[in-house]
C-alpha positions in Angstrom: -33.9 27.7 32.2 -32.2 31.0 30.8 -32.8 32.8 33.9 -31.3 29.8 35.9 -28.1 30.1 33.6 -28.2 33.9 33.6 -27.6 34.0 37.5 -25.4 30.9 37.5 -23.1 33.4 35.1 -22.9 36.3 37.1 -22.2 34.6 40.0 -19.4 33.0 38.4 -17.8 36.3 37.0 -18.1 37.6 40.6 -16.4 34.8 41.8 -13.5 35.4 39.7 -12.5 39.2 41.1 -12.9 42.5 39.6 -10.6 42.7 37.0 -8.9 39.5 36.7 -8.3 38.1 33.4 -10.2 35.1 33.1 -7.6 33.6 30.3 -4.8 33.8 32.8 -3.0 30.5 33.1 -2.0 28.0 30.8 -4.5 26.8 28.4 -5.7 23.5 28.4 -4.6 21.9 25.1 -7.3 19.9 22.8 -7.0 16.5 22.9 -5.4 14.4 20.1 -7.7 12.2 18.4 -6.4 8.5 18.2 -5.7 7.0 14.6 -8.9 6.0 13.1 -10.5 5.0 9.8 -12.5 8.1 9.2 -14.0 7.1 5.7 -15.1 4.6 3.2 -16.3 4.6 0.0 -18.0 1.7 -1.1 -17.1 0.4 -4.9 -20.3 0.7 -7.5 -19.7 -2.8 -8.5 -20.7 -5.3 -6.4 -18.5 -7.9 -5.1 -15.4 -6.5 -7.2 -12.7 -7.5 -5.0 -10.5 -4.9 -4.7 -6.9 -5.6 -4.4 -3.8 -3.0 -5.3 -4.3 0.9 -4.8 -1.9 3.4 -5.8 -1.5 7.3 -6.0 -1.7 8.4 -9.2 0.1 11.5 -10.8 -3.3 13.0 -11.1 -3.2 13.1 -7.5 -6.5 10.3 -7.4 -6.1 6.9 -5.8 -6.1 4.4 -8.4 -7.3 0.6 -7.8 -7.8 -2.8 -9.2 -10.6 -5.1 -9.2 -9.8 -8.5 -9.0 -13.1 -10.2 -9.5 -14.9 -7.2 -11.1 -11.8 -7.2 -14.2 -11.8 -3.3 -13.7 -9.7 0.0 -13.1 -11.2 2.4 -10.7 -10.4 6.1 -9.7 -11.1 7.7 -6.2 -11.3 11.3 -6.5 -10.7 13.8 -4.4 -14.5 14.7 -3.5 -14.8 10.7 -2.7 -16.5 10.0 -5.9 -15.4 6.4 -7.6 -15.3 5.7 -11.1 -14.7 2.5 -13.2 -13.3 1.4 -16.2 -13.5 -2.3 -17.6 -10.4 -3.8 -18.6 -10.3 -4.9 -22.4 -10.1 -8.3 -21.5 -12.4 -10.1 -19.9 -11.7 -12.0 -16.6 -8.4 -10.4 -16.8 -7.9 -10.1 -12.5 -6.1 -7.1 -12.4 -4.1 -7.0 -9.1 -1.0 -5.0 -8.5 -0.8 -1.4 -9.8 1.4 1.6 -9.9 1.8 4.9 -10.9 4.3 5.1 -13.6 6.4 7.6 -15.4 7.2 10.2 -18.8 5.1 12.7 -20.0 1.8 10.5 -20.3 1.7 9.6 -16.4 -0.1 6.2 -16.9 -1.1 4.2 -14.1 0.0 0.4 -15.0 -1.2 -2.5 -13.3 -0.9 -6.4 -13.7 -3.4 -8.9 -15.4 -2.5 -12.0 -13.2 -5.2 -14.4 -15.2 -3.9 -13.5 -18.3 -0.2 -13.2 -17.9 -0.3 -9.6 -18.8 0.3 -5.9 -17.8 -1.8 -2.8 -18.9 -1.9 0.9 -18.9 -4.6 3.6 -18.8 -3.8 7.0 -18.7 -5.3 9.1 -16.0 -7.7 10.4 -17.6 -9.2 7.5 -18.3 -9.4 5.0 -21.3 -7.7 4.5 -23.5 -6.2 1.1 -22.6 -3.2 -1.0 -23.5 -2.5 -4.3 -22.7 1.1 -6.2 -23.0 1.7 -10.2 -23.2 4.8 -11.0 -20.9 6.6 -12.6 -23.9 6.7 -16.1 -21.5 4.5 -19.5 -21.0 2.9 -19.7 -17.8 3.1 -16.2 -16.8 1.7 -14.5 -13.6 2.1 -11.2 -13.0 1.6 -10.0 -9.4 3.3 -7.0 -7.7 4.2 -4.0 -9.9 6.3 -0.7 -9.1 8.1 2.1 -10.9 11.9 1.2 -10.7 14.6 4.5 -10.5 14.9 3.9 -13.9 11.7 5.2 -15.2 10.7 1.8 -15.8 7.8 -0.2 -14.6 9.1 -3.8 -12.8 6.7 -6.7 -12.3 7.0 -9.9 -10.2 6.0 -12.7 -12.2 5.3 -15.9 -10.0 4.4 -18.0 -12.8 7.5 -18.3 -14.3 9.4 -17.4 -11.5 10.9 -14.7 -12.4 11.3 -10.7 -12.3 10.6 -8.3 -15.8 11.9 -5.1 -16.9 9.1 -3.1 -19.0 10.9 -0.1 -20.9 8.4 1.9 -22.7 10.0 3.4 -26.2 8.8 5.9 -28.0 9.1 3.6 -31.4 7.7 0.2 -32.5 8.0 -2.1 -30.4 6.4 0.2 -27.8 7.5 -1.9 -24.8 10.2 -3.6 -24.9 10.8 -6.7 -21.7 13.6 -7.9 -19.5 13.4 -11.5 -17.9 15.4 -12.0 -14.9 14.8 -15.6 -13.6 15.1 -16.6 -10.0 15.4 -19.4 -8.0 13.2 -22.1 -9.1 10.2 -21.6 -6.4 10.4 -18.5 -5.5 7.1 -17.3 -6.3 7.9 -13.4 -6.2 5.2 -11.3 -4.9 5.7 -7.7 -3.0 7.8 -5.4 -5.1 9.2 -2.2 -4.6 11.6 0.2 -5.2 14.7 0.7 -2.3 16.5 3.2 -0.9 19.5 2.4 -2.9 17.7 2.5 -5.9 17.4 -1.2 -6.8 14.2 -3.3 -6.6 13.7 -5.8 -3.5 10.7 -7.7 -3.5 9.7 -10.9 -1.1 9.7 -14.4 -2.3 7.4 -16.1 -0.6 8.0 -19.6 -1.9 11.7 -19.6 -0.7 11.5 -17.7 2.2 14.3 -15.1 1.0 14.0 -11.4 0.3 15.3 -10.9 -3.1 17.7 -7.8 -4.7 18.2 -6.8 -8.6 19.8 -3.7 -8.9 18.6 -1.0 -12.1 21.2 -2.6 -14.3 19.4 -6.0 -13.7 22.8 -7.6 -12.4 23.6 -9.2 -10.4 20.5 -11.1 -8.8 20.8 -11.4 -5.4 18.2 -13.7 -2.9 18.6 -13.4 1.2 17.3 -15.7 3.6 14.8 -15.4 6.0 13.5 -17.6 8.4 12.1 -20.2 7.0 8.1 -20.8 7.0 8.1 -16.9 7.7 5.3 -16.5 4.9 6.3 -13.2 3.6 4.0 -10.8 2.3 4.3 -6.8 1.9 7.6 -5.2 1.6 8.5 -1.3 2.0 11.6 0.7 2.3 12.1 3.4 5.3 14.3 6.1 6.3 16.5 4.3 8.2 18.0 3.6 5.0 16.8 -0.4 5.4 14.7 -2.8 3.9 11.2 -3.4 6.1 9.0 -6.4 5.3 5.9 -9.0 7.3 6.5 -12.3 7.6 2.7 -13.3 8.1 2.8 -16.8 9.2 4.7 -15.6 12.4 3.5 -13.0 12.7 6.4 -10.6 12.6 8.3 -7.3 11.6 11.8 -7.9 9.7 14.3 -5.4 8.7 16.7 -6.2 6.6 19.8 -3.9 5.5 20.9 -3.2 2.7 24.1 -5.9 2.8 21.1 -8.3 2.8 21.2 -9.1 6.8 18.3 -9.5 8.5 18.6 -7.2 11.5 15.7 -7.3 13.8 12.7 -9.7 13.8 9.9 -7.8 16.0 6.7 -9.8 17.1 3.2 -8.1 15.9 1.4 -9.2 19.0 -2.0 -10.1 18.5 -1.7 -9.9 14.6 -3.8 -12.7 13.1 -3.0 -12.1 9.2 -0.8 -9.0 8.8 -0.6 -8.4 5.1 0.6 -5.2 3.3 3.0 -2.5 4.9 4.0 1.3 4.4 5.7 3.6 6.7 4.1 6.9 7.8 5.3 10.7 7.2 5.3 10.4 11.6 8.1 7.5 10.8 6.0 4.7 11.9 5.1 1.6 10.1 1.4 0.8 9.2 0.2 -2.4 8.0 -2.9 -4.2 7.1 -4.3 -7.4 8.5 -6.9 -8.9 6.8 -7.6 -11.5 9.0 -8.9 -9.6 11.6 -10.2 -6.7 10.2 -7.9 -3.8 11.4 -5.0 -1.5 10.7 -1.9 -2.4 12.6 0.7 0.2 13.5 4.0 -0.6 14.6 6.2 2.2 17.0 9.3 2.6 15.0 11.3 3.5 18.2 9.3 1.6 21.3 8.9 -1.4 18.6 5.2 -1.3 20.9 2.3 -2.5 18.2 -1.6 -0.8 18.3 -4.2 -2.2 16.2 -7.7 0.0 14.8 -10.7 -2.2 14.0 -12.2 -1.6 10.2 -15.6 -0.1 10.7 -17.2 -3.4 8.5 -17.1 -6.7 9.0 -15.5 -9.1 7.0 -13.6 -6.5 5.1 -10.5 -8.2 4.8 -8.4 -5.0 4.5 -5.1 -5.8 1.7 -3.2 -3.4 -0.2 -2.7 0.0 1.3 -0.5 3.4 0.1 -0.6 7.1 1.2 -2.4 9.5 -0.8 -1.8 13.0 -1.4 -2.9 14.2 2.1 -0.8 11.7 3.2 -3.3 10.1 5.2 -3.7 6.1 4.5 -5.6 4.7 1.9 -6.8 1.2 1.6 -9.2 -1.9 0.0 -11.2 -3.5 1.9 -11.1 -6.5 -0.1 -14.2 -8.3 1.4 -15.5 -5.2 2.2 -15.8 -4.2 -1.5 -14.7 -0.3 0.2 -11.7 2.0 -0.2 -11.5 3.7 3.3 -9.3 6.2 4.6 -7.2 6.1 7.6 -6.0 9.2 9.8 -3.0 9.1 11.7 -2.3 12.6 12.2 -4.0 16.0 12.7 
């Protein structure tokens, strides 16, 4: 076989012409390899549910565990570690990265109608009571104001945690909304005040930093709203999952556009892209949706497991996508770019 190939190569160099540069011409460009999930990391606890993820100052993706009532850390080298919540059964769901000179990551305790705090280097813990009856905690973000917000769709309502550096340590804010609403996706907007989705009411709801006033926009109605995200077209982005479709809404509170996700079966939580394109999960069938922000034209890239019920997703500090597989008891990563 070598002597085979040996010939072929000679006879291939003749062929080309004393002295002609065999790099002449214009080189053939490697191909661009299509989004894909490219890794997973499967969670030590079993059947822990994981729900929110966030990028923590520490540069680590940060999660909760629903079921498993725990905190857990993605490093960079793809190691997970846990930490048990102080309270037991506590179903920790949404978290955030929040702010000051401690960097905590805080996160919400749905069971238990409260919010905690770990700092990033682990435990210790602290866990607040929203001072209400019937609180549910949900969706949590960190507001323009340094402080954490919460959706609370237990009592309907939206809360303002200030952390002080005296007794009381926290300090809360109750704005009440429509009677209903049952506020879920929170985050923080492009004109600095906090729009979240109420799924209860079908309306995308506005507080501004000040907390005043309160403001609740209509969507369609049965639109089922689920994960909300600002973009950089200065406007307000957001799923409705029972039709399956891609609002934006600006920031008078108009809903714009309405664009179909064909052949979305459950699309769930959204984030734009540093390529300006919208990503979003959908846990019914097992994929990562993306959406063309200027063909409106929708892709979708099946999740390597079955069953894995992909939920919450956020970028991480390569930027690439990082999400729970809820079912799937996994983090994964999802590459969009080179």
């Amino acid at each position: 076989m070598r002597t085979i190939f040996a010939v072929l190569t000679v006879a291939l160099l003749a062929a080309c012409g004393k002295g002609t540069p065999i790099t002449s011409g214009t080189p053939t460009p490697a191909p661009t390899p299509p989004p894909s999930v490219t890794a997973q990391y499967p969670i030590p606890t079993a059947s822990s549910k994981p729900a929110g993820i966030a990028l923590g100052a520490d540069g680590n993706l940060w999660f909760t565990e629903f079921a498993g009532s725990k905190i857990g850390m993605l490093a960079h080298n793809g190691t997970i570690t846990e930490n048990v919540t102080p309270t037991a059964k506590a179903q920790p769901n949404g978290i955030a990265s929040g702010s000051g000179p401690n960097l905590n990551v805080w996160f919400t305790e749905t069971a238990l109608g409260q919010v905690g705090q770990i700092t990033v280097s682990g435990p210790p813990y602290t866990e607040y009571s929203l001072p209400a009856t019937g609180a549910h905690p949900v969706g949590i973000t960190l507001g323009a104001d340094g402080n954490m917000w919460v959706t609370d769709a237990g009592t309907n309502s939206i809360w303002q945690i200030k952390q002080t550096k005296s007794k009381p340590f926290v300090k809360f804010k109750q704005f009440q909304l429509s009677a209903g609403a049952q506020p879920a996706a929170i985050t923080n907007g492009p004109d600095s005040a906090l729009w979240f989705t109420e799924p209860g009411t079908h309306h995308i709801g506005r507080v501004p930093i000040g907390g005043s006033p309160i403001t609740e926009y209509p969507v369609r109605a049965n639109a089922g709203l689920a994960g909300i995200a600002p973009a950089n077209d200065n406007a307000i982005w957001f799923i409705e999952q029972k039709t399956k479709m891609l609002g934006r809404m600006d920031l008078a509170g108009t809903v714009t556009a309405e664009y179909p996700l064909t052949g979305a079966v459950a699309p769930d939580n959204l984030l734009q892209g540093i390529d300006g394109n919208f990503y979003f999960t959908d846990s019914g069938a097992d994929k990562i949706g993306q959406f063309f922000f200027k063909s409106h034209q929708v892709k979708f890239y099946s999740v390597p497991t079955a069953s894995s019920q992909p939920t919450a997703l956020t970028l991480g500090a390569d930027n690439f996508i990082y999400f729970t597989e809820t079912s799937g008891n996994k983090i994964a990563q999802f590459r969009y770019f080179l």
